[in-house]
Structures are given as C-alpha cells and as structure tokens.
C-alpha positions in Angstrom: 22.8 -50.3 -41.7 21.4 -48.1 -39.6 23.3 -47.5 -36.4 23.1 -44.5 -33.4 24.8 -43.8 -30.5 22.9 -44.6 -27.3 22.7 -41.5 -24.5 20.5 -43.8 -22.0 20.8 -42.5 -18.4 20.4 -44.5 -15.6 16.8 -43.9 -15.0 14.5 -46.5 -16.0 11.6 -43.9 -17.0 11.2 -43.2 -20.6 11.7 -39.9 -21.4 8.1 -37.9 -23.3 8.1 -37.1 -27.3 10.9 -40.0 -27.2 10.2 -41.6 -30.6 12.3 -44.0 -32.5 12.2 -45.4 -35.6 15.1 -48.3 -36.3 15.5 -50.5 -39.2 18.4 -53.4 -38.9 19.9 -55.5 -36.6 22.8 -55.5 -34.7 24.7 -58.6 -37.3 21.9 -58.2 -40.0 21.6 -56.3 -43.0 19.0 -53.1 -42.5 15.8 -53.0 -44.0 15.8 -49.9 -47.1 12.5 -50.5 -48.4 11.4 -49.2 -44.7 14.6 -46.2 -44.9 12.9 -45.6 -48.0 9.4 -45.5 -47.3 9.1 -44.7 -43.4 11.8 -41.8 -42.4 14.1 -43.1 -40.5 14.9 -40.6 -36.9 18.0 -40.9 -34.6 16.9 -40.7 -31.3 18.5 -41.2 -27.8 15.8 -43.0 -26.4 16.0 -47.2 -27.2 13.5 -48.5 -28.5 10.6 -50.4 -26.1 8.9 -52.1 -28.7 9.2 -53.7 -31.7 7.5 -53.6 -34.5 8.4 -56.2 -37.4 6.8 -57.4 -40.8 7.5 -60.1 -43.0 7.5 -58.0 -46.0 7.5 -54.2 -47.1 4.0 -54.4 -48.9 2.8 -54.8 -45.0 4.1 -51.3 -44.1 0.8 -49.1 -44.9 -1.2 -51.4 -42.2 2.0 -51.7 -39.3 2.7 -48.2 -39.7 -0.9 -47.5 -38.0 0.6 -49.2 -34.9 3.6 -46.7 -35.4 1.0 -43.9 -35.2 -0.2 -45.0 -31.7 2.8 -45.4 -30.1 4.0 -41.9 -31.6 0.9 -40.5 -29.9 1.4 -42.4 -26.9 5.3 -41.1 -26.8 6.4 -44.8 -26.9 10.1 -45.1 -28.9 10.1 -48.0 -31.1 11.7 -49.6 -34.4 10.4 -50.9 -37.3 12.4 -53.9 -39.5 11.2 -56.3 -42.3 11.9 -60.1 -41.3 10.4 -63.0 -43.2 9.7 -66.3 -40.8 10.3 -68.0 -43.9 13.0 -66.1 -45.8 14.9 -64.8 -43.2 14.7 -67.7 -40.6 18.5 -66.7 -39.0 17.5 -63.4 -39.1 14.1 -63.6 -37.5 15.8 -65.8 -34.6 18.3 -63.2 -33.9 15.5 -60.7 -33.9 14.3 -62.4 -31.1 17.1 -63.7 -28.9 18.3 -60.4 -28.7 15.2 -58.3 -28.3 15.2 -58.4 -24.3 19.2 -57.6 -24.6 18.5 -54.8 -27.0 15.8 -53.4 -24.7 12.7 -54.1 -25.8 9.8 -55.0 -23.6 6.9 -56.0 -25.9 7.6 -57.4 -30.0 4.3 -56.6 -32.7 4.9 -58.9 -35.4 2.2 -58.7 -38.8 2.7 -61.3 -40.8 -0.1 -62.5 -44.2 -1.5 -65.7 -45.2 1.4 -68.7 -43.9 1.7 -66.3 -41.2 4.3 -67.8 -38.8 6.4 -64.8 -38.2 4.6 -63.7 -34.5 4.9 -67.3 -33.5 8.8 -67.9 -34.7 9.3 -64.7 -32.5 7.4 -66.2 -29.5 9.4 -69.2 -30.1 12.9 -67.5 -29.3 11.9 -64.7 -26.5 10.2 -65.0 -23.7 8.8 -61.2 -24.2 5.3 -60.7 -25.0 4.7 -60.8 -28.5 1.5 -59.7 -30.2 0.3 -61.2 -33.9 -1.2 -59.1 -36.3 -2.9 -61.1 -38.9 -2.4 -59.3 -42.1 -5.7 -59.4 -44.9 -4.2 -60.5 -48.2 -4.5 -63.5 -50.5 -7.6 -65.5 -51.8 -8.8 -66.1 -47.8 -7.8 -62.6 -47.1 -6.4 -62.8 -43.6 -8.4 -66.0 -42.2 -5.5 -67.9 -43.1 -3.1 -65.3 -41.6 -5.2 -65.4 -38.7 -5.6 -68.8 -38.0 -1.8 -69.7 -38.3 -1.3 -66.3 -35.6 -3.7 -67.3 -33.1 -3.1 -71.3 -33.1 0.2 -71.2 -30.5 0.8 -74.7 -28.5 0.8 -74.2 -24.8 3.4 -72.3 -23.6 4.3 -70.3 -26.8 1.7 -67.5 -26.3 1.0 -65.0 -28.9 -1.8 -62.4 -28.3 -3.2 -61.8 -31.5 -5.3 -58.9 -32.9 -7.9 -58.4 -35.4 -7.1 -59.1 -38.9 -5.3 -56.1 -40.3 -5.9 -55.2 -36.3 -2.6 -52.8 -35.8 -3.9 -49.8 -33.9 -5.4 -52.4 -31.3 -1.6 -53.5 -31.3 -0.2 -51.0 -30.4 -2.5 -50.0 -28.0 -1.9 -54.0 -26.2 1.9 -52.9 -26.2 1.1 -49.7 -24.4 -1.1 -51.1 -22.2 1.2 -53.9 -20.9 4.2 -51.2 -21.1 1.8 -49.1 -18.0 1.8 -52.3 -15.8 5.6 -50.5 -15.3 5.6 -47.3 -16.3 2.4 -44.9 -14.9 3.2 -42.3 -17.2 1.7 -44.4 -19.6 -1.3 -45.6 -18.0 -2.1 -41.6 -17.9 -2.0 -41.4 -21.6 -4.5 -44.2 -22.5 -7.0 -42.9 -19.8 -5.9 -39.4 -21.8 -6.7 -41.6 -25.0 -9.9 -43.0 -23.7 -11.9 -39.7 -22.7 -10.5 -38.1 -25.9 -12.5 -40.9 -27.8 -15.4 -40.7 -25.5 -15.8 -36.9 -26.0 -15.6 -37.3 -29.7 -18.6 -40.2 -29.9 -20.4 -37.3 -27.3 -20.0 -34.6 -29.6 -21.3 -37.0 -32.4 -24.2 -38.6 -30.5 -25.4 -34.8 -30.3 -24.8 -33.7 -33.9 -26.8 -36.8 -35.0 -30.3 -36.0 -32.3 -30.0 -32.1 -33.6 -29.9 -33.0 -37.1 -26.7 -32.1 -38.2 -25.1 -35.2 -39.7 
C-alpha cells in the first residue's frame, strides 16, 4: 500500500504544480497494476479528486483525465475498484472520500457499468461517469447503465470514452471555490481558441 505523510497547512487554497497520484485505500489493499503502469509521486498536497476505474485495461482512457488535471495543477489519485468485484471496497471508497478530502469522484466504468452510480450511492460529493467503449455495444451499454440514476442519486456523465471532458467538469465545479482555478480554464479556453485561429488561417492561405 501506498501511504505518505500529509504536510497540509491550514489554508484552504491548493497550492500550484501540486500533483498527486495515489493508488489504495486507507483499510484496502493498493492497486499495482496502476504503481506499475502510472508512476506513482508523493506529494504533500491531498488529493481533490478522485479518479477510479473498475479495471486496469481502463487506464489508457482515465489517464487522459489525469492529463487535465496535471495541466490544470489539480492533485488527485488514481485506484482500481470494481462495483462488482470489489463491492466493500468500492463502498469504502466512497464513505470516506469527503473525510479523505476529496471534493469531486470521476468514476469510468465499461459495459455493466455501475461503478459511478455505486459511488453516488454512498457520498453525497459530485461524482462524474465516464462511460467506457468496450464490448459488442461498445460503450452504449456502459453509457446507458451511467447516465440512468433514480432521483436523487445524481451522476453527471460524459461522453463515451469522454475523460478529458471529465476532468475538465471536476475543475470547473472545483472554481465555484477556488478562483485560481477558474483563471486556468479561461487560460485553457483562449489557448484553444488561438490554436483553431492559427488553423482557420493556415487552411484560407493554403497551407494545410
């Protein structure tokens, strides 16, 4: 298990180029397929968000929502729980997320995919589905058991294989409290708008 000594002060700001990435639970076993395959940092900054998967062979699509948070300076962990296979786990996960810290859970879950909804079912957080493409329906299944929540058991769910847009949903409900990161997704924003510019340009001169 992965453990780390937290150096939290008593300011509620996250701190900038604050990045973490956590596999395990507090009374769980940790996750080394993720050790393995997505390095694992010790930072003093806990974690805001979540970012959970039912199995490892989801990694290469919820490490894209990784990426954004990175680049919006947002410290997370990443941990594999299965709805299905790790039910006690997955509960845990949840119950303790707002004790942990954590302020918004992205869960990516394929085909039976109840793993965003078990979440929702045990914290009152905000917890964003990410159906995952896989599978002879390739993701409609995933995405219809994401996005199908009774009332009161809301899960805001993304595209299929949708984890960039995750992540930016996280950072977005993350700068209802904290400006800074408001800032970066205007930053984000313009960035992209300068780029499809520069493009619309190259295209009328002939250069694409």
């Amino acid at each position: 298990m992965f453990t780390r000594k937290d150096t939290a002060t008593t300011s509620k700001k996250p701190a900038r180029n604050s990045r973490t990435h956590w596999s395990g639970l507090p009374g769980c076993e940790s996750s080394t397929t993720i050790k393995n395959k997505h390095k694992v940092k010790k930072m003093s900054q806990k974690p805001l968000v979540g970012i959970l998967m039912g199995s490892d062979s989801d990694l290469p699509v919820m490490k894209k929502a990784a990426a954004v948070l990175e680049e919006m300076n947002i410290p997370y962990e990443m941990d594999i729980s299965s709805a299905h296979r790790l039910p006690d786990k997955t509960a845990k996960y949840a119950e303790s997320a707002r004790e942990r810290g954590l302020e918004v859970v992205i869960a990516g879950a394929g085909m039976a995919a109840h793993l965003a909804g078990v979440i929702a079912a045990h914290t009152t957080l905000p917890v964003i589905g990410v159906p995952l493409a896989s599978g002879p329906m390739n993701g409609v299944d995933a995405l219809h058991s994401t996005v199908q929540m009774p009332p009161g058991i809301p899960v805001a769910t993304v595209a299929v294989d949708g984890a960039k847009n995750a992540a930016f949903l996280a950072c977005q409900i993350l700068a209802i409290k904290y400006p800074e990161y408001a800032q970066l997704l205007e930053d984000n924003r313009e960035k992209t708008r300068m780029v499809l510019q520069e493009k619309s340009v190259e295209l009328k001169e002939g250069r694409m």
